[in-house]
N, C-alpha and C positions, 0 to 999 in steps of 0.2 A: 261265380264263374272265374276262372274256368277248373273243372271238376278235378281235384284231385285224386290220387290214390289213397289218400288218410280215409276221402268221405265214404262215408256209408248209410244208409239211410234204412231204416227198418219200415216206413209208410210207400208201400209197395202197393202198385197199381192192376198188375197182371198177374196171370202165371210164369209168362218170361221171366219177369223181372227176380218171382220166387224162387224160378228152376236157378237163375245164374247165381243168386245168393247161398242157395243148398249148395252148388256148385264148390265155390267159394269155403261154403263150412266143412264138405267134407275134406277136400285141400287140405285143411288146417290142422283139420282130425288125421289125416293120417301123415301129418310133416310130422306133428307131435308125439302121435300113441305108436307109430311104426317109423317113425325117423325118416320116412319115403321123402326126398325131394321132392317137391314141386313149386310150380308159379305160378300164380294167377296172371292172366291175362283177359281185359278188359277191352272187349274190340265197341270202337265206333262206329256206328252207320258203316257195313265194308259194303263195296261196290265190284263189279269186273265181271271178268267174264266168267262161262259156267251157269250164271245166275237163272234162273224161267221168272216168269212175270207172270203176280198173281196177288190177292186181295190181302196179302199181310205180310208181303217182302217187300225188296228194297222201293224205295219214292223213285231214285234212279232207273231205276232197270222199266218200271212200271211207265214212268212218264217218258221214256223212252220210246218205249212198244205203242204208246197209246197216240205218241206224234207221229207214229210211222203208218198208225191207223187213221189217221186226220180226225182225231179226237179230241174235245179239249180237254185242257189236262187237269184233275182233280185238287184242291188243294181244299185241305179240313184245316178251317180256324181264316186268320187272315196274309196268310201269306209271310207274314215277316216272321214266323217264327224261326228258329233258325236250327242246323244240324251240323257235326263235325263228321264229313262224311270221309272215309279212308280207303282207298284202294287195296285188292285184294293180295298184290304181290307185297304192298308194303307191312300188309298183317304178319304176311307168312315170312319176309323179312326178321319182323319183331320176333317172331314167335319160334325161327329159328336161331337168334341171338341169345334168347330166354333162357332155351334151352343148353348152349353153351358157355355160358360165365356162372360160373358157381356163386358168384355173390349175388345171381338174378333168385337165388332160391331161399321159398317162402316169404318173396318178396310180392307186391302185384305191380303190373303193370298198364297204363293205360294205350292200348296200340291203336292211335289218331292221328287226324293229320294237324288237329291242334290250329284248325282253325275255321270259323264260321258261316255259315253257308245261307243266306235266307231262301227261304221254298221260293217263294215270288221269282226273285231274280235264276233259281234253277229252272223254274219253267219257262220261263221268260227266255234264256240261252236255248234251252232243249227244243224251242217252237222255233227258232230264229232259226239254229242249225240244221235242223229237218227240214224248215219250208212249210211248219206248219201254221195254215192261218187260219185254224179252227179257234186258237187264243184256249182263256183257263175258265173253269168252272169252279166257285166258291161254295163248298159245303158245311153242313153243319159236323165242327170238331167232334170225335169219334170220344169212349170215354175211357180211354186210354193214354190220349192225347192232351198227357197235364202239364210238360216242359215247354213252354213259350223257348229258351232257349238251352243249347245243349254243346257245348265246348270243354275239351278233354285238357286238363294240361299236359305236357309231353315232356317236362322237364327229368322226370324220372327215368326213364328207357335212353333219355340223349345222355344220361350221367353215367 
């Protein structure tokens, strides 16, 4: 930690994780075979608005909706694991900058806020600021849920 643009891991957990690495190969296939520009862009945890709340989006949006249902709020594993969670204007930020600097191409970039969040202390704000005093519910880690922690480095995109 925290995650560079170099890493890349082939021990793949989901379909996500395979869709964004296809993602990625084809990128690469057509910088190379068709000369097409492109960037990879690597979003963390985005948050903001727009979002609906639902069983495999954002932890944000979700334990948001659920404080406002006086619900306690879910957390898989023990809370401390942690997330580099980024707001959605700062993605579209990156992802318009990406798009304008020709030295951004066939590069990747990681667009985060490059810095670490643990679940625990997110619900823990998210009940405080709502009022809600239903508190958290601890469940059994889901089996997709193998990064104890998850931190983007940002030194790329700020160069």
């Amino acid at each position: 930690m925290p995650l560079t643009e170099e890493f890349m891991s082939l021990h793949l957990s989901s379909p996500y994780q395979i869709t964004k690495m296809v993602g990625e190969l084809y990128c690469n296939f057509f910088g190379h075979h068709y000369n097409f520009p492109t960037v990879k862009a690597r979003f963390f945890n985005s948050y903001g608005p727009g979002e609906v709340p639902g069983q495999y989006r954002n932890v944000i949006l979700n334990f948001i909706y659920l404080a406002m249902q006086g619900q306690p709020l879910p957390i898989t594993g023990t809370g401390e694991e942690t997330r580099d969670f980024t707001f959605v204007g700062d993605i579209v930020d990156g992802l318009l900058r990406a798009g304008h600097f020709e030295a951004a191409v066939g590069q990747e970039f990681n667009l985060a806020s490059g810095a670490e969040t643990r679940i625990i202390e997110l619900a823990e704000t998210i009940n405080s600021q709502v009022g809600n005093a239903a508190g958290i519910k601890f469940t059994e880690r889901r089996k997709w849920d193998t990064k104890p922690r998850l931190l983007a480095s940002v030194n790329r995109p700020r160069a």
